[in-house]
C-alpha positions, 0 to 999 in steps of 0.5 A: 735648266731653269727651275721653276718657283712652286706657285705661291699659295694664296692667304685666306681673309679670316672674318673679322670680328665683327662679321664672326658676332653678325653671324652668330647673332645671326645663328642665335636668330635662326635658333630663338625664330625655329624655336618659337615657330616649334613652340607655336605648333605645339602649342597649337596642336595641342589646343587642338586636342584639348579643344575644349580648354581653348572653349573655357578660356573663350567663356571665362573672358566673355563672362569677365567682359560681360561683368566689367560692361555691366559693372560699367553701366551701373556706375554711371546710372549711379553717377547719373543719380547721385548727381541728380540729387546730390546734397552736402552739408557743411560739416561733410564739406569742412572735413573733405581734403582740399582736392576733394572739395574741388571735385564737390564743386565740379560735382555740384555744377555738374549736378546743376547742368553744366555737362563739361564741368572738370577739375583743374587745380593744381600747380600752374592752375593760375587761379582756377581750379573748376572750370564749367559751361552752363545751360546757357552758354557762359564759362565759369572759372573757379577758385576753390579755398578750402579751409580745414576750420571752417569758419574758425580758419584763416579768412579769405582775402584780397590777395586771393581775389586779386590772383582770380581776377588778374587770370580768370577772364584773360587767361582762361576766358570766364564769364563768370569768375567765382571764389568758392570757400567754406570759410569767411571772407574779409570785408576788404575781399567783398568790397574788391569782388564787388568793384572786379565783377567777382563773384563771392560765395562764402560759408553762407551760400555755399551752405545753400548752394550745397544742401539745395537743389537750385543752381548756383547762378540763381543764388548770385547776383549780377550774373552775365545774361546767357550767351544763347537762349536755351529751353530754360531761358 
């Protein structure tokens, strides 16, 4: 008789490593989503039988949302009146940091009508530091030096017109390019803006412009007509 070989037992694949973290990344899933589902019904359940804390938190944040609109609209009617009869005088202006001054000179050109008057300066502001359109349709770049003396700091000069006027109209497509200082101005600097169609305001007209309350193309001269007529043209 021929003896028969016992059959041969088949090898079971363990899972590999990888498949064992899948599945328990995929246990620990499960775990965190029952977990969170719990943590929801019970919270809800909760907020159900405590129904009125839910109405507290409700009116807390209406009274913070109807205290921050408020507040809100009371700073820009401020804004709005202080811009209307904004003033500076020279001495507030001397001892401003630079950045500021710049944003005195937005605040000023807003104060004149120009809706769109922002701050610009910084690193790779190329020479303009203010930019503005005004009620008649002409886009003013400026230049603000800002001189911690006054008039006993470093005069403004040549060079910095030159940056002005190599960059103002090009670049950033002026009508009207303007350096604004606190400062002095050299006699060379004023022969050159002269010559370039820049326009100059030193200590003396800025000290005007500041104070008072007419706009500043109406202190310059040989200022670009309107680019479209306006109710104040």
């Amino acid at each position: 008789m021929t003896r028969r070989r016992p059959p041969a037992r088949r090898r079971t694949r363990r899972p590999s490593r990888r498949q064992q973290q899948r599945d328990a990344q995929l246990l620990l899933y499960t775990a965190a989503a029952a977990a969170g589902i719990t943590l929801v019904v019970m919270m809800v359940n909760w907020l159900l039988a405590h129904w009125w804390v839910l109405l507290a938190v409700l009116l807390l944040a209406a009274l913070a949302g109807a205290g921050w609109l408020h507040s809100r609209q009371q700073r820009t009617r401020w804004e709005a009146v202080r811009a209307q009869g904004l003033r500076y005088g020279l001495p507030q202006l001397d001892a401003l940091h630079y950045t500021r001054f710049e944003d005195a000179v937005r605040d000023l050109m807003q104060r004149d009508g120009c809706r769109d008057a922002q701050r610009v300066g910084g690193r790779g502001d190329l020479g303009a530091d203010v930019k503005a359109t005004d009620p008649y349709g002409r886009r003013w770049v400026i230049q603000c030096k800002h001189r911690r003396n006054g008039a006993h700091g470093s005069p403004v000069g040549t060079p910095d017109l030159q940056v002005l006027n190599g960059t103002a109209r090009q670049v950033h497509g002026a009508d009207v390019a303007v350096i604004v200082t606190n400062g002095r101005v050299t006699a060379p600097a004023i022969t050159f803006a002269k010559q370039q169609r820049l326009h100059v305001v030193d200590r003396q007209t800025l000290a005007a412009w500041a104070a008072g309350s007419r706009p500043l193309w109406e202190l310059l001269r040989a200022v670009p007509p309107p680019r479209r007529p306006t109710s104040l043209s």
